[in-house]
FIMARGU-212858 format. One record per residue (C-alpha): residue in three letters; y, x, z. Coordinates in steps of 0.02 Angstrom, whole numbers, padded with zeros to 5 digits, always signed. Layout:
<atoms>
ALAYXZ ...
</atoms>
This chain:
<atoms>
UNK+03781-00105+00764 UNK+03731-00063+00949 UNK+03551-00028+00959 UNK+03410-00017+01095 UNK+03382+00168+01093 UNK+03470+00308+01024 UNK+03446+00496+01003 UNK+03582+00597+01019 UNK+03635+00770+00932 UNK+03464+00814+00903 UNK+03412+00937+00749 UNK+03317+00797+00649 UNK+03186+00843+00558 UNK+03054+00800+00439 UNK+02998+00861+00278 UNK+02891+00723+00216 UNK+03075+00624+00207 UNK+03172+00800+00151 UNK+03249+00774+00303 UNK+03343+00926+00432 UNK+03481+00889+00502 UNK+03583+00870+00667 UNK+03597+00704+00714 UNK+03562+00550+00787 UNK+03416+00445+00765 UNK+03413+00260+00827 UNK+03275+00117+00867 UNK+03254-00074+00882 UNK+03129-00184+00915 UNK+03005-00052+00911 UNK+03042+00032+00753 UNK+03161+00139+00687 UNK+03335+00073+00647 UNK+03444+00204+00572 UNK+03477+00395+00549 UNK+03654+00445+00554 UNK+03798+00494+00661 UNK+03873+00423+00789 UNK+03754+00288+00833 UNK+03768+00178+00983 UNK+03643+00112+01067 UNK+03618+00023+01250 UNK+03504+00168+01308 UNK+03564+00346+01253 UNK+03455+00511+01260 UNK+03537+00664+01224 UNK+03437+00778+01143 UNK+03563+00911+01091 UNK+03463+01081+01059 UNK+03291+01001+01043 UNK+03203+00950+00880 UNK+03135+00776+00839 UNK+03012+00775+00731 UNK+02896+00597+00685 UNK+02788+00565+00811 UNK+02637+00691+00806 UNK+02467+00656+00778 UNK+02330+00761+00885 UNK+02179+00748+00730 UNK+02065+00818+00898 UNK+02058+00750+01073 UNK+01944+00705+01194 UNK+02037+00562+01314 UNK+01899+00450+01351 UNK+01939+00498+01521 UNK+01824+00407+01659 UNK+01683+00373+01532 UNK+01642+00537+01463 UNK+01628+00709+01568 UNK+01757+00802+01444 UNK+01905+00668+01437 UNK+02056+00707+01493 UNK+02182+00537+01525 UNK+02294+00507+01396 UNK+02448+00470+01410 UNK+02475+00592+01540 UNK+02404+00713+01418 UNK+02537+00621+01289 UNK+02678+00666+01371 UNK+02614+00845+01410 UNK+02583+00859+01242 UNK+02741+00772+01153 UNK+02617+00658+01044 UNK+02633+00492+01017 UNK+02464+00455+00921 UNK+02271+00541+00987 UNK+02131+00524+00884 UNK+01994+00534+01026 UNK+01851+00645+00918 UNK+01674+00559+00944 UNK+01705+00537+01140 UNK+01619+00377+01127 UNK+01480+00302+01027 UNK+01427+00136+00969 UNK+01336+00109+01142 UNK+01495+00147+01240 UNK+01662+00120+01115 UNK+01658-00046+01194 UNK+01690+00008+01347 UNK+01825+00149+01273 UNK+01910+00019+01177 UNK+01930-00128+01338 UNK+01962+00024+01478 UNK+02060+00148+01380 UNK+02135+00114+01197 UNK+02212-00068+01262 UNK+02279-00004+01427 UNK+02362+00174+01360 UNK+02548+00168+01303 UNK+02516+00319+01172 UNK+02432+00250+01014 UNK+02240+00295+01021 UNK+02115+00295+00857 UNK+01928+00346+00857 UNK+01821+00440+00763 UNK+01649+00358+00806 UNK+01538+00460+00861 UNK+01361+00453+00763 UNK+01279+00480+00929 UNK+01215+00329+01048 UNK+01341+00406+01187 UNK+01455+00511+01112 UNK+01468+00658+01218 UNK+01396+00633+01348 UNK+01335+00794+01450 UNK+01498+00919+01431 UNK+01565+00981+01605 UNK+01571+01153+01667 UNK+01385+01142+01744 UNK+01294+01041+01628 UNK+01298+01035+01446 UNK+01177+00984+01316 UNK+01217+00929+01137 UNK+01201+00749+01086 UNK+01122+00783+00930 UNK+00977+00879+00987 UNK+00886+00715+00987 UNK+00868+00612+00840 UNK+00832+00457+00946 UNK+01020+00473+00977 UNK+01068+00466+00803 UNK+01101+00275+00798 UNK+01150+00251+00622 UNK+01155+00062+00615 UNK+01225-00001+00784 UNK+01377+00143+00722 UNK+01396+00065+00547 UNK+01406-00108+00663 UNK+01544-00052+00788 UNK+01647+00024+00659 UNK+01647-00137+00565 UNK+01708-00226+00717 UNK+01847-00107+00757 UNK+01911-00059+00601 UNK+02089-00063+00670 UNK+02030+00082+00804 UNK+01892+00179+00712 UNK+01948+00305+00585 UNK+01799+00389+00522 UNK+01624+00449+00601 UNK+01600+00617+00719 UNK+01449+00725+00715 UNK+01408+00886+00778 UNK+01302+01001+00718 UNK+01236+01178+00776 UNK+01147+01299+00875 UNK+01202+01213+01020 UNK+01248+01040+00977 UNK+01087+00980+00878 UNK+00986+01136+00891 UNK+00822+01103+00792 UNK+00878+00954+00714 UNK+00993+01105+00634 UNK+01094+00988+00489 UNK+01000+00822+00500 UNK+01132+00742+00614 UNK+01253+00771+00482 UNK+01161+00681+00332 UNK+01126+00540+00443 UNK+01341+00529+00497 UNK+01365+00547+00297 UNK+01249+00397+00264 UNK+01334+00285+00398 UNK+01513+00360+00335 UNK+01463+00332+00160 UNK+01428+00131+00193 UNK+01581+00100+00289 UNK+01682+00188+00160 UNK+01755+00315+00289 UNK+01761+00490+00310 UNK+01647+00615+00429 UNK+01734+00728+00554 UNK+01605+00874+00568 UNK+01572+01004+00708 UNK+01517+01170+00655 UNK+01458+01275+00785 UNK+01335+01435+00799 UNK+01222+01429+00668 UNK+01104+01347+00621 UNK+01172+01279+00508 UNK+01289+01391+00417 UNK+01464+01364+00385 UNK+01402+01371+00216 UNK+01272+01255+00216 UNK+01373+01118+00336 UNK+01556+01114+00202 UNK+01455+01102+00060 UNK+01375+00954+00109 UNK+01552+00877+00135 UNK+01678+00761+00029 UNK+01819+00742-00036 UNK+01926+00675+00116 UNK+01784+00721+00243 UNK+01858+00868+00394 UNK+01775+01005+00447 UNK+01847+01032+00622 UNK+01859+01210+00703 UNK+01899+01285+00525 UNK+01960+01456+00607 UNK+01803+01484+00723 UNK+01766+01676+00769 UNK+01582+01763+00721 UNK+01457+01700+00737 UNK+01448+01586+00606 UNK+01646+01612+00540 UNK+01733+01551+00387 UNK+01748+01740+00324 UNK+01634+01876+00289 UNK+01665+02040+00416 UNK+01779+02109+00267 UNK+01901+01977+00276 UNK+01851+01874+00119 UNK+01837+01664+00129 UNK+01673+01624+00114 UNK+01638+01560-00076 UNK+01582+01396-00005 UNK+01734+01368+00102 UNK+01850+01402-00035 UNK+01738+01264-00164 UNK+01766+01141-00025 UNK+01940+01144+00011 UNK+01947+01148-00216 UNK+01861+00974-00209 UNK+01972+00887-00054 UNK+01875+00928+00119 UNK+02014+00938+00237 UNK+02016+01103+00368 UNK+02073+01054+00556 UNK+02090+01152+00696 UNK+02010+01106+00812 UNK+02057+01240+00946 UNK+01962+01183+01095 UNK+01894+01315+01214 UNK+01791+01408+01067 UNK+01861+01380+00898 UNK+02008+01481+00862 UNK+01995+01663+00850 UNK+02170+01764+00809 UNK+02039+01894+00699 UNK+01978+01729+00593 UNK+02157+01665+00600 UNK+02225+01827+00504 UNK+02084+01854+00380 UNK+02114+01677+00338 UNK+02304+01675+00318 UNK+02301+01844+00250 UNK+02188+01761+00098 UNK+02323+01597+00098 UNK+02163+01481+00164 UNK+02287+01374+00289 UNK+02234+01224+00385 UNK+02269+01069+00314 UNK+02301+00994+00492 UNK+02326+01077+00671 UNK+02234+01000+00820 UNK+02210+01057+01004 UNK+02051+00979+01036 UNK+02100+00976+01204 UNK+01949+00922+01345 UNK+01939+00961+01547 UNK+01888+01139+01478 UNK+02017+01193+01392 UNK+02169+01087+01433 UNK+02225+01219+01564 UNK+02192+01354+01432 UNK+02175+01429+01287 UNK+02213+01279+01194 UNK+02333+01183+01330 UNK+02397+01073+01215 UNK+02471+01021+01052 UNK+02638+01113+01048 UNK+02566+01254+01121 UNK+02424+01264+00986 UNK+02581+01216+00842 UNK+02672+01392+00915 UNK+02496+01511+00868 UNK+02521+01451+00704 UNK+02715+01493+00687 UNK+02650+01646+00743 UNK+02564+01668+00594 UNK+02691+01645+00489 UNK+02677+01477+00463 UNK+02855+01395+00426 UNK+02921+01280+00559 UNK+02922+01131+00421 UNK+02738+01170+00373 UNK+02695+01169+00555 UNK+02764+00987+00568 UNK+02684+00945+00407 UNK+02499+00985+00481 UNK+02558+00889+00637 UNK+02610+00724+00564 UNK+02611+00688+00364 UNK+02460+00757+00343 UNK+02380+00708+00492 UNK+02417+00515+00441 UNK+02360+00554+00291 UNK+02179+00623+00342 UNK+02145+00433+00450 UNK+02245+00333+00290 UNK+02384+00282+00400 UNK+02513+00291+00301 UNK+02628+00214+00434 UNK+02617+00358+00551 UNK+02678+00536+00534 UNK+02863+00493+00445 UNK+03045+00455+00526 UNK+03110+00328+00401 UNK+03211+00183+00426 UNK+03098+00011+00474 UNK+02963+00107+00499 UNK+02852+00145+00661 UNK+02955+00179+00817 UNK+02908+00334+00859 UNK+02952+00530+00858 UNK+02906+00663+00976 UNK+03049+00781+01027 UNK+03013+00979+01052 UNK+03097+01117+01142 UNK+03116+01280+01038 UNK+03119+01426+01179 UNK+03170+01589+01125 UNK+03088+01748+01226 UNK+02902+01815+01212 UNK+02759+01692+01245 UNK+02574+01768+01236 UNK+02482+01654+01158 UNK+02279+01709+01202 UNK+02136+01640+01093 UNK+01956+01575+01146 UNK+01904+01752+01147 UNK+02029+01818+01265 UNK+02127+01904+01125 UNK+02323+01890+01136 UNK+02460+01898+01032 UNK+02648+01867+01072 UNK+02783+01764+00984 UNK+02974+01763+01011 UNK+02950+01579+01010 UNK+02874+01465+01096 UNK+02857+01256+01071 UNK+02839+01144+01196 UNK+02864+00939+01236 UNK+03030+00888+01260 UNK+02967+00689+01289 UNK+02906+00556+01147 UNK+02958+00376+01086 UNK+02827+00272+01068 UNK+02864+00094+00978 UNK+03041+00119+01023 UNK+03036+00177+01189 UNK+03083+00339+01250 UNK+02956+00420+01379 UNK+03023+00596+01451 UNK+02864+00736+01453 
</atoms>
């Protein structure tokens, strides 16, 4: 059988299908068409030395680029980052997602899904001179016309953002989030929830949250950190992941600190997903992008497979697209392929703090419903 794309000599791998191996992987009419060796196909990659892994899922990014301030464009941000599905977190809101949906989601090549933000406009004042949170005004907090645009775009909306803090709703403190858990609660989807400087607490923000909700930036530094200053998980933290909230990321520009990171792995609190949050503020650093954000965590000992896990499977799982995230004959046509390169890489947090790995990940080019796009 000769078919449209093939893969060639690449280490294989995916744990969700108990699958490592070196060899080919093939695609047809936009899905994948067989694992094995010696494939042929009319358009053939070779891939020897680099991994291919399902196509990964970025839980965090910002990439409604032209309509909000902090958007970066997608699929050149795709490519950079080897991933062939973005799940744009609360960029736009029910006043704008129109415009998001007809000017960005239709026209990208790399699969794009929403969480709505609870917000009128998303995000709509974060640049590098101005920035003022969205849900410091509860005029903003438009709680019907979200539960209405979610309805329309179920195909595209995967849950409902909110953020909540010192300096994202500021007096409001945790309102914003009751008011997202209402909407989320009708719709029958989950919240994504920023967590900030306090107030609120970390405390007071995961206990409010479900089973299947996220709490995003799970590893923030002090102030307002998952641990106490002697290394313990906060008692709340630990009863939320015990009754199914999910832990992301979430690196952006201030939410991963290697002194959180440690305390955390140190007590065996992992994240259930990895995310680079990636915006105009942090793209060029100190998140850059999603392999680069996957390598911090192999540098904390996480195993290579468990690494890919957080990336895909259970990134598919956390929007219930079961679909997504798996390399399994008939199935989607995609997979992201990654360089492993040996040699120290410093890898520097959003506090400035380094630490160096002897091994760095990075995008080696993506297939997305079959076709093969070079990073």
């Amino acid at each position: 059988m000769t078919h449209d794309l093939v893969l060639c000599g690449g280490r294989v791998l995916d744990p969700s299908q108990h699958l490592d191996a070196t060899t080919d992987i093939a695609f047809s009419d936009g899905k994948i068409s067989e694992i094995g060796d010696n494939l042929t196909g009319a358009d053939r990659v070779d891939v020897t030395g680099k991994l291919v892994v399902p196509g990964l899922i970025d839980l965090h990014t910002h990439v409604y680029w032209g309509g909000t301030s902090l958007s970066v464009e997608a699929d050149a941000y795709a490519r950079k980052a080897a991933s062939t599905t973005l799940v744009d977190a609360g960029s736009a809101g029910p006043g704008n997602f129109p415009g998001f949906r007809a000017h960005v989601i239709e026209r990208a090549d790399v699969r794009i899904l929403s969480y709505l933000h609870i917000s009128f406009a998303g995000i709509y004042a974060f640049s590098p001179t101005i920035m003022a949170g969205e849900s410091q005004d509860l005029r903003l907090m438009a709680a019907r016309e979200a539960v209405a645009v979610a309805e329309a775009n179920r195909d595209t909306v995967v849950g409902i953002k909110v953020r909540v803090g010192a300096k994202t709703s500021g007096i409001n403190g945790i309102a914003p989030l009751d008011i997202a858990l209402d909407v989320a609660d009708r719709l029958g989807l989950p919240v994504m929830a920023h967590i900030d400087e306090a107030p609120p607490t970390y405390e007071d923000v995961v206990d409010r949250l479900r089973p299947c909700d996220i709490l995003t930036h799970c590893f923030r530094p002090f102030p307002n950190s998952p641990v106490h200053s002697d290394g313990r998980v906060r008692a709340a933290v630990l009863r939320a992941k015990e009754r199914g909230v999910l832990f992301d990321v979430g690196h952006g520009m201030g939410a991963f600190s290697w002194d959180t990171a440690h305390a955390m792995v140190a007590a065996g609190f992992w994240p259930d997903t990895i995310s680079s949050d990636v915006h105009v503020l942090c793209i060029d650093g100190p998140a850059h992008d999603m392999p680069y954000t996957m390598t911090k965590f192999l540098a904390l000992g996480m195993s290579l497979q468990d690494v890919i896990t957080a990336s895909t499977t259970a990134a598919a799982q956390a929007i219930n697209r079961p679909d997504l995230g798996k390399l399994a004959a008939g199935g989607v046509g995609d997979a992201s392929i990654l360089t492993i390169t040996d040699g120290p890489v410093e890898l520097e947090d959003v506090l400035g703090k380094i630490v160096t790995h002897d091994q760095k990940l990075s995008a080696g080019g993506i297939v997305l419903g079959g076709k093969y796009f070079p990073s």
